[in-house]
N, C-alpha and C positions, 0 to 999 in steps of 0.2 A: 684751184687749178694750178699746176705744178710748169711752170716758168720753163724756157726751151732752154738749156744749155750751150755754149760754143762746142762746135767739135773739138776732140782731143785732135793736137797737134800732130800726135804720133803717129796719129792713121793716119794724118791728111800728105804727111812726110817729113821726116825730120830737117829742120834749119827754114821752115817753112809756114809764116804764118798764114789763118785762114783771111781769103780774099771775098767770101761770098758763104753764105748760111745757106741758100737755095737757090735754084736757077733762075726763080723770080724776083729773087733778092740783089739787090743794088748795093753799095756800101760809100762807108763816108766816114772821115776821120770824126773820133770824138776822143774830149778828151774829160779822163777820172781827175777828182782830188782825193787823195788816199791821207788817212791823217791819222796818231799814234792814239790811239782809246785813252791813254794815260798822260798824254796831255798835247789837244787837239791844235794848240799854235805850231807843231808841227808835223809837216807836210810834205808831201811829193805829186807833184805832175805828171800825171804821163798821159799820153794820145795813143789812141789805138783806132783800128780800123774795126765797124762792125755795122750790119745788117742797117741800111736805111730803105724807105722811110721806118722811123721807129716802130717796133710792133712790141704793143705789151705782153705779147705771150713771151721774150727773148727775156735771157736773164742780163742784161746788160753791164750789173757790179761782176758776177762771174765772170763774162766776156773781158772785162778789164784787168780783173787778178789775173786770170789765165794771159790774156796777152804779159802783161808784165812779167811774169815767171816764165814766158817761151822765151822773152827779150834776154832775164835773167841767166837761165840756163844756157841759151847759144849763144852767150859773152855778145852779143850786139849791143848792151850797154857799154860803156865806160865810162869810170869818174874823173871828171874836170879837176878839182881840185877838192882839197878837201881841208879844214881850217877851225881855230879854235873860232869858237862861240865867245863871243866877252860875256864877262858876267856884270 
């Protein structure tokens, strides 16, 4: 069975992320641990908003790329600082 996707942002309007999957759909912060495949001690947090209570038809890891890359894209991030790593 093939997982429900987040809507595209684009449609929904730009600088605008989604608040709700369905009309019977509720939502609630959740939050990703995203981690580099080449070597998983690091990491990044992020929270996003998506479809509660959970329903396993939703793709949830997509729902969390996707939010990240709308963050990404309408500069709603900013970096705090940024610093060498000791070795």
């Amino acid at each position: 069975m093939t997982k429900k996707s987040p809507p595209d942002w684009k449609i929904i309007g730009e600088g605008s992320a989604p608040t709700k999957y369905s009309s019977s759909s509720r939502v609630r912060w959740f939050r990703a641990t995203l981690l580099d495949a080449a070597n998983p001690d690091r990491t990044i947090v992020y929270e996003f908003e998506a479809p509660f209570p959970v329903d396993p038809d939703i793709d949830y890891e997509q729902w969390a790329i996707n939010a990240l890359l709308h963050a990404l894209s309408s500069n709603t991030l900013k970096i705090r600082d940024i610093e060498p790593i000791e070795e």
